[in-house]
N, C-alpha and C positions, 0 to 999 in steps of 0.2 A: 621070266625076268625082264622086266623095262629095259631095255639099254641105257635111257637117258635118267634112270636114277641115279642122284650123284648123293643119295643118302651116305654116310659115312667118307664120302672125299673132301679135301680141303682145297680150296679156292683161293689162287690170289690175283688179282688183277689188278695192274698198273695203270694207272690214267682213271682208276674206275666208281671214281667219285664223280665224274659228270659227262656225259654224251653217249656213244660208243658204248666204252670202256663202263660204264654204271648201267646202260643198258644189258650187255654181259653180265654184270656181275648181278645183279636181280636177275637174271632169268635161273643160272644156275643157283641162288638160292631160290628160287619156285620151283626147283626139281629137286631141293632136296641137300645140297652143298654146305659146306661152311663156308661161307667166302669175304676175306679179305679186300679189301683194296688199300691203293697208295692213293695221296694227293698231295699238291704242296700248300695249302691250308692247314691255317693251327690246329684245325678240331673240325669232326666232321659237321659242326653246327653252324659254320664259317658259308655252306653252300643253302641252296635255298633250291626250290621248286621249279622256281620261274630260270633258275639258269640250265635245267635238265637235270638237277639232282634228286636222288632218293636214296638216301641212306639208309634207310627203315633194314631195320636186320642183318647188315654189315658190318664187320669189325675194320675201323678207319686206323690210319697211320699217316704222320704227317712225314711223307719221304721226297726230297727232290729227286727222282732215278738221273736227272742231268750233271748232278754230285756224285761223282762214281765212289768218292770215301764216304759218303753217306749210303752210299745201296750195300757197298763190301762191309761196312761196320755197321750194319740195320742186324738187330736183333731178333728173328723169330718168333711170334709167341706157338708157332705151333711143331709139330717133329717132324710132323711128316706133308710135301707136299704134293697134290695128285694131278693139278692142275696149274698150268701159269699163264695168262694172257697178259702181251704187251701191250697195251694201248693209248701209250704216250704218245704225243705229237702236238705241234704249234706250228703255226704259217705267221709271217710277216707279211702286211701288204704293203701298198706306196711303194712298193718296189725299194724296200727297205730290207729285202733279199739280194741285193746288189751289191750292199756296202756288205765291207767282209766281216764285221761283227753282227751283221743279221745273219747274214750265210750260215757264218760259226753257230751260232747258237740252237740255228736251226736243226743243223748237222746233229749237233750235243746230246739234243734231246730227241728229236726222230732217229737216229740211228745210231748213235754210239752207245747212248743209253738202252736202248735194245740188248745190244751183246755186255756190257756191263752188268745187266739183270740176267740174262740168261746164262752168264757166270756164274754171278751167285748161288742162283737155285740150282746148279746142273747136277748134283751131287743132290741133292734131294729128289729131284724127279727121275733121277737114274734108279736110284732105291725104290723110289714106288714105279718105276716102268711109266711114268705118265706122259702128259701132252703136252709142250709149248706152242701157244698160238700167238703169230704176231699181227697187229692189225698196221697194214699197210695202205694201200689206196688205189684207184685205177689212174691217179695222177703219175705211177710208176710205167705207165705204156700209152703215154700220150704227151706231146711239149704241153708247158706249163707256163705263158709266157713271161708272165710277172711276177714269177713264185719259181725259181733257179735252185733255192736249195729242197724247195718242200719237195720236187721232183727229184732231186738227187737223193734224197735219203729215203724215199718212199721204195724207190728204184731199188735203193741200196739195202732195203730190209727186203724185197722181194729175194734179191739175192741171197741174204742172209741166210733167209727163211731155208730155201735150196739149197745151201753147202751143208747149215747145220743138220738138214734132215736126214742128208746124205752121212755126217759124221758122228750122229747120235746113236740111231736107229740100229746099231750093230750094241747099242746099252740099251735099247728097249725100250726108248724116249722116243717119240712121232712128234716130230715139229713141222705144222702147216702154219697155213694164213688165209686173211680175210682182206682183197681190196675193196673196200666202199668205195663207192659212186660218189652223188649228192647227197648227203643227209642231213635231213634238219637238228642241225645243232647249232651250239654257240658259236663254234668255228667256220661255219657256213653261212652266218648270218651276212657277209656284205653281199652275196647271192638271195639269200630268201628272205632276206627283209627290202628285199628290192625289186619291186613288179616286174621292170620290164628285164632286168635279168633272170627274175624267175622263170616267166614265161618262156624266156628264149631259151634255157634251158631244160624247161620239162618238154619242151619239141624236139630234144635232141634222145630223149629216154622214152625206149619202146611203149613199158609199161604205163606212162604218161604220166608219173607222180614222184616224188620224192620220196627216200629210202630212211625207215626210220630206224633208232638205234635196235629196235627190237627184230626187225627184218636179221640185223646181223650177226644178234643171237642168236639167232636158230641156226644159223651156220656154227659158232661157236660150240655151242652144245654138240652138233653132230661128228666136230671134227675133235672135242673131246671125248667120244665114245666109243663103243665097240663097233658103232656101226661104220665108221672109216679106219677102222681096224688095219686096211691094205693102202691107206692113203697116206703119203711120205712127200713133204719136201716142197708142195703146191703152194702155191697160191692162188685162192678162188675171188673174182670176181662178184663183189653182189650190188651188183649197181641198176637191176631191171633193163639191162641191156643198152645202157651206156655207151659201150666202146663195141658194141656189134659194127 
Protein backbone atom coordinates (compact mmCIF):
# COMPACT_ATOMS: atom_id res chain seq x y z
CA UNK A 1 0.00 0.00 0.00
CA UNK A 2 1.47 3.72 -1.00
CA UNK A 3 1.21 5.70 2.10
CA UNK A 4 0.93 8.83 0.05
CA UNK A 5 -2.27 7.64 -1.78
CA UNK A 6 -4.80 10.05 -1.07
CA UNK A 7 -7.21 8.18 -3.56
CA UNK A 8 -10.60 8.34 -1.96
CA UNK A 9 -9.75 11.32 0.75
CA UNK A 10 -11.06 14.72 0.65
CA UNK A 11 -9.06 17.75 0.54
CA UNK A 12 -9.37 21.17 1.51
CA UNK A 13 -7.15 23.95 1.56
CA UNK A 14 -7.38 27.38 2.61
CA UNK A 15 -5.19 30.03 0.80
CA UNK A 16 -5.12 27.43 -2.00
CA UNK A 17 -5.89 29.12 -5.07
CA UNK A 18 -2.36 30.54 -5.45
CA UNK A 19 1.31 30.18 -3.94
CA UNK A 20 1.87 27.76 -1.13
CA UNK A 21 -1.46 26.92 -0.34
CA UNK A 22 -2.13 25.88 -4.64
CA UNK A 23 1.12 24.29 -4.49
CA UNK A 24 -0.39 21.90 -1.82
CA UNK A 25 -3.35 21.48 -3.18
CA UNK A 26 -2.21 20.10 -6.74
CA UNK A 27 0.27 17.89 -5.37
CA UNK A 28 -2.42 16.12 -3.29
CA UNK A 29 -4.52 15.96 -6.27
CA UNK A 30 -1.38 14.14 -8.09
CA UNK A 31 -1.65 11.55 -5.46
CA UNK A 32 -4.93 11.03 -5.91
CA UNK A 33 -7.30 13.43 -3.51
CA UNK A 34 -10.39 15.41 -4.01
CA UNK A 35 -9.23 18.61 -3.05
CA UNK A 36 -10.92 21.74 -2.53
CA UNK A 37 -9.71 25.07 -1.92
CA UNK A 38 -10.82 28.55 -0.49
CA UNK A 39 -9.90 31.98 -2.08
CA UNK A 40 -11.41 35.36 -1.90
CA UNK A 41 -12.01 35.74 -5.78
CA UNK A 42 -15.49 35.47 -7.40
CA UNK A 43 -14.60 32.41 -9.47
CA UNK A 44 -11.71 30.33 -9.84
CA UNK A 45 -11.13 32.13 -13.40
CA UNK A 46 -10.48 35.42 -11.55
CA UNK A 47 -6.62 33.90 -11.02
CA UNK A 48 -4.25 33.45 -13.80
CA UNK A 49 -0.86 31.55 -14.43
CA UNK A 50 1.43 34.32 -14.22
CA UNK A 51 0.24 35.06 -10.38
CA UNK A 52 1.06 31.17 -9.28
CA UNK A 53 -2.22 29.79 -9.94
CA UNK A 54 -3.43 26.42 -11.33
CA UNK A 55 -6.69 25.59 -10.76
CA UNK A 56 -6.93 22.73 -13.29
CA UNK A 57 -8.80 19.90 -11.16
CA UNK A 58 -9.87 21.68 -8.05
CA UNK A 59 -13.03 22.47 -6.79
CA UNK A 60 -12.88 26.54 -6.03
CA UNK A 61 -15.09 28.50 -3.42
CA UNK A 62 -15.02 31.95 -2.97
CA UNK A 63 -14.63 32.21 1.04
CA UNK A 64 -12.93 35.13 2.94
CA UNK A 65 -11.53 32.66 6.10
CA UNK A 66 -10.75 36.50 7.76
CA UNK A 67 -14.90 36.61 7.88
CA UNK A 68 -15.34 34.35 10.68
CA UNK A 69 -19.43 34.43 9.85
CA UNK A 70 -18.59 33.58 6.54
CA UNK A 71 -16.20 30.41 7.39
CA UNK A 72 -18.96 29.17 10.41
CA UNK A 73 -21.94 29.72 7.75
CA UNK A 74 -19.76 28.25 4.45
CA UNK A 75 -21.60 25.37 3.51
CA UNK A 76 -19.89 22.02 2.52
CA UNK A 77 -20.32 20.37 -0.59
CA UNK A 78 -18.62 17.28 0.68
CA UNK A 79 -19.48 14.80 4.19
CA UNK A 80 -16.57 13.92 4.99
CA UNK A 81 -13.28 15.69 5.42
CA UNK A 82 -9.73 13.74 5.70
CA UNK A 83 -7.52 16.62 5.29
CA UNK A 84 -7.26 20.45 6.07
CA UNK A 85 -4.49 22.76 5.37
CA UNK A 86 -4.26 26.48 6.55
CA UNK A 87 -2.58 28.41 4.17
CA UNK A 88 -3.85 31.82 4.57
CA UNK A 89 -1.74 34.78 5.17
CA UNK A 90 -0.85 38.41 3.88
CA UNK A 91 2.16 40.77 4.98
CA UNK A 92 1.97 44.61 4.76
CA UNK A 93 4.97 46.43 3.90
CA UNK A 94 6.08 50.30 4.22
CA UNK A 95 5.75 49.54 7.52
CA UNK A 96 2.09 49.79 7.17
CA UNK A 97 2.39 47.05 10.11
CA UNK A 98 2.78 49.77 12.43
CA UNK A 99 -0.51 51.47 12.20
CA UNK A 100 -2.97 49.42 14.12
CA UNK A 101 -5.34 48.75 11.22
CA UNK A 102 -2.39 46.99 9.30
CA UNK A 103 -1.49 45.15 12.42
CA UNK A 104 -5.25 44.16 12.91
CA UNK A 105 -5.87 42.78 9.79
CA UNK A 106 -2.72 41.17 9.59
CA UNK A 107 -3.68 39.44 12.93
CA UNK A 108 -7.29 38.54 11.28
CA UNK A 109 -6.11 36.72 8.64
CA UNK A 110 -2.76 34.86 9.66
CA UNK A 111 -4.02 33.94 12.89
CA UNK A 112 -7.28 34.21 13.92
CA UNK A 113 -8.65 33.01 10.89
CA UNK A 114 -6.53 29.93 11.47
CA UNK A 115 -8.53 28.86 14.71
CA UNK A 116 -11.82 30.18 13.14
CA UNK A 117 -11.19 27.37 10.24
CA UNK A 118 -9.97 24.94 12.48
CA UNK A 119 -13.27 25.36 14.34
CA UNK A 120 -15.35 24.63 11.81
CA UNK A 121 -13.86 21.53 10.51
CA UNK A 122 -12.97 19.99 13.83
CA UNK A 123 -16.05 17.91 14.04
CA UNK A 124 -15.34 16.64 10.63
CA UNK A 125 -11.82 15.54 10.94
CA UNK A 126 -12.52 14.08 14.35
CA UNK A 127 -14.83 11.70 12.48
CA UNK A 128 -12.49 10.83 9.77
CA UNK A 129 -9.30 10.85 12.58
CA UNK A 130 -7.55 13.21 9.96
CA UNK A 131 -4.77 15.87 9.61
CA UNK A 132 -4.75 19.62 10.26
CA UNK A 133 -1.79 21.30 8.65
CA UNK A 134 -0.96 24.82 9.29
CA UNK A 135 1.35 26.84 7.18
CA UNK A 136 3.27 29.23 9.27
CA UNK A 137 6.72 30.57 8.41
CA UNK A 138 10.37 30.61 9.80
CA UNK A 139 9.60 34.45 10.28
CA UNK A 140 8.06 32.85 13.70
CA UNK A 141 11.89 32.29 15.21
CA UNK A 142 13.55 35.21 14.03
CA UNK A 143 12.74 39.37 14.38
CA UNK A 144 11.10 40.62 11.53
CA UNK A 145 11.83 44.25 11.49
CA UNK A 146 9.43 45.95 9.35
CA UNK A 147 6.62 43.23 9.43
CA UNK A 148 5.51 43.33 13.59
CA UNK A 149 2.45 41.70 12.90
CA UNK A 150 3.43 39.06 10.09
CA UNK A 151 5.76 37.94 13.04
CA UNK A 152 3.33 37.93 15.63
CA UNK A 153 0.76 35.81 14.07
CA UNK A 154 3.18 33.40 12.36
CA UNK A 155 4.61 33.07 15.89
CA UNK A 156 1.23 32.74 17.01
CA UNK A 157 0.04 29.84 14.62
CA UNK A 158 3.41 28.13 15.64
CA UNK A 159 1.95 28.04 18.88
CA UNK A 160 -1.37 27.22 17.87
CA UNK A 161 -0.28 24.54 15.91
CA UNK A 162 1.37 22.93 19.60
CA UNK A 163 -1.64 23.45 21.90
CA UNK A 164 -4.01 22.10 19.33
CA UNK A 165 -1.89 18.95 18.65
CA UNK A 166 -1.64 18.62 22.23
CA UNK A 167 -5.64 19.01 22.62
CA UNK A 168 -6.88 17.04 19.40
CA UNK A 169 -4.81 14.09 19.33
CA UNK A 170 -6.48 12.32 22.32
CA UNK A 171 -9.87 12.55 19.01
CA UNK A 172 -7.51 11.03 16.70
CA UNK A 173 -6.80 14.40 14.85
CA UNK A 174 -2.71 15.00 14.25
CA UNK A 175 -2.24 18.70 13.78
CA UNK A 176 1.45 19.65 12.50
CA UNK A 177 3.00 22.48 10.48
CA UNK A 178 5.00 23.75 7.77
CA UNK A 179 7.44 27.08 8.35
CA UNK A 180 8.72 28.30 4.79
CA UNK A 181 11.78 30.13 4.38
CA UNK A 182 11.96 32.30 1.12
CA UNK A 183 9.73 31.15 -1.47
CA UNK A 184 9.09 32.30 -4.75
CA UNK A 185 5.80 33.71 -4.74
CA UNK A 186 3.49 36.68 -5.07
CA UNK A 187 3.97 37.49 -1.51
CA UNK A 188 7.78 37.35 -1.85
CA UNK A 189 8.04 39.22 -4.67
CA UNK A 190 9.44 42.77 -2.98
CA UNK A 191 12.56 40.16 -2.27
CA UNK A 192 12.73 38.25 -5.53
CA UNK A 193 11.96 40.76 -7.88
CA UNK A 194 14.73 42.53 -6.47
CA UNK A 195 18.62 41.64 -7.52
CA UNK A 196 20.36 42.94 -4.88
CA UNK A 197 17.94 41.62 -2.16
CA UNK A 198 17.78 38.37 -3.85
CA UNK A 199 21.26 37.93 -3.84
CA UNK A 200 21.82 38.92 -0.29
CA UNK A 201 19.45 36.50 0.62
CA UNK A 202 20.24 33.36 -1.14
CA UNK A 203 23.93 33.80 0.76
CA UNK A 204 22.12 33.59 3.71
CA UNK A 205 20.34 29.84 2.55
CA UNK A 206 22.65 26.71 2.87
CA UNK A 207 21.13 25.11 -0.09
CA UNK A 208 21.72 28.37 -2.11
CA UNK A 209 18.36 28.76 -3.87
CA UNK A 210 14.87 29.69 -3.25
CA UNK A 211 12.14 27.22 -1.90
CA UNK A 212 9.35 26.59 -4.22
CA UNK A 213 5.84 26.02 -3.40
CA UNK A 214 6.19 22.48 -4.41
CA UNK A 215 9.40 21.97 -1.96
CA UNK A 216 6.53 22.40 0.72
CA UNK A 217 4.27 19.94 -0.63
CA UNK A 218 6.19 17.14 0.02
CA UNK A 219 6.27 18.01 3.55
CA UNK A 220 2.57 18.44 3.34
CA UNK A 221 1.70 15.20 1.89
CA UNK A 222 4.00 13.44 4.47
CA UNK A 223 2.79 15.08 7.38
CA UNK A 224 -0.73 14.09 6.08
CA UNK A 225 0.00 10.34 6.03
CA UNK A 226 0.72 7.37 7.74
CA UNK A 227 4.27 7.99 7.37
CA UNK A 228 4.18 10.72 10.29
CA UNK A 229 1.80 8.74 12.00
CA UNK A 230 3.86 9.45 15.47
CA UNK A 231 4.37 13.18 14.57
CA UNK A 232 2.04 15.61 16.87
CA UNK A 233 1.99 19.20 17.46
CA UNK A 234 5.58 20.29 15.38
CA UNK A 235 6.30 22.63 13.45
CA UNK A 236 8.85 21.92 10.53
CA UNK A 237 11.03 24.12 9.11
CA UNK A 238 11.51 23.89 5.20
CA UNK A 239 13.53 26.76 4.37
CA UNK A 240 16.99 24.81 2.93
CA UNK A 241 18.46 25.82 5.92
CA UNK A 242 17.67 29.36 6.59
CA UNK A 243 17.55 29.72 10.31
CA UNK A 244 20.68 27.04 10.83
Amino acid sequence: MNPLDFTGRTILVVGGSSGIGNGIAQAFRAHGGTVHVWGTRAAAADYSAAEGSDLTGLHYARVDAADTAAVEGWQPPFATLDVLVLSQGIVIYDRGEYANAGFARVIDVNLNSVMACALKFEKMLKASRGALITVSSTAAFHSTRGNPAYNASKAGVVGLTRTLGDAWSRSGVRVNGIAPGLVDTKLTKVTTGNPQRLEASLKGIPLGRLGTPQDMAGVALFLASPLSAYVVGQTIPVDGGLIL
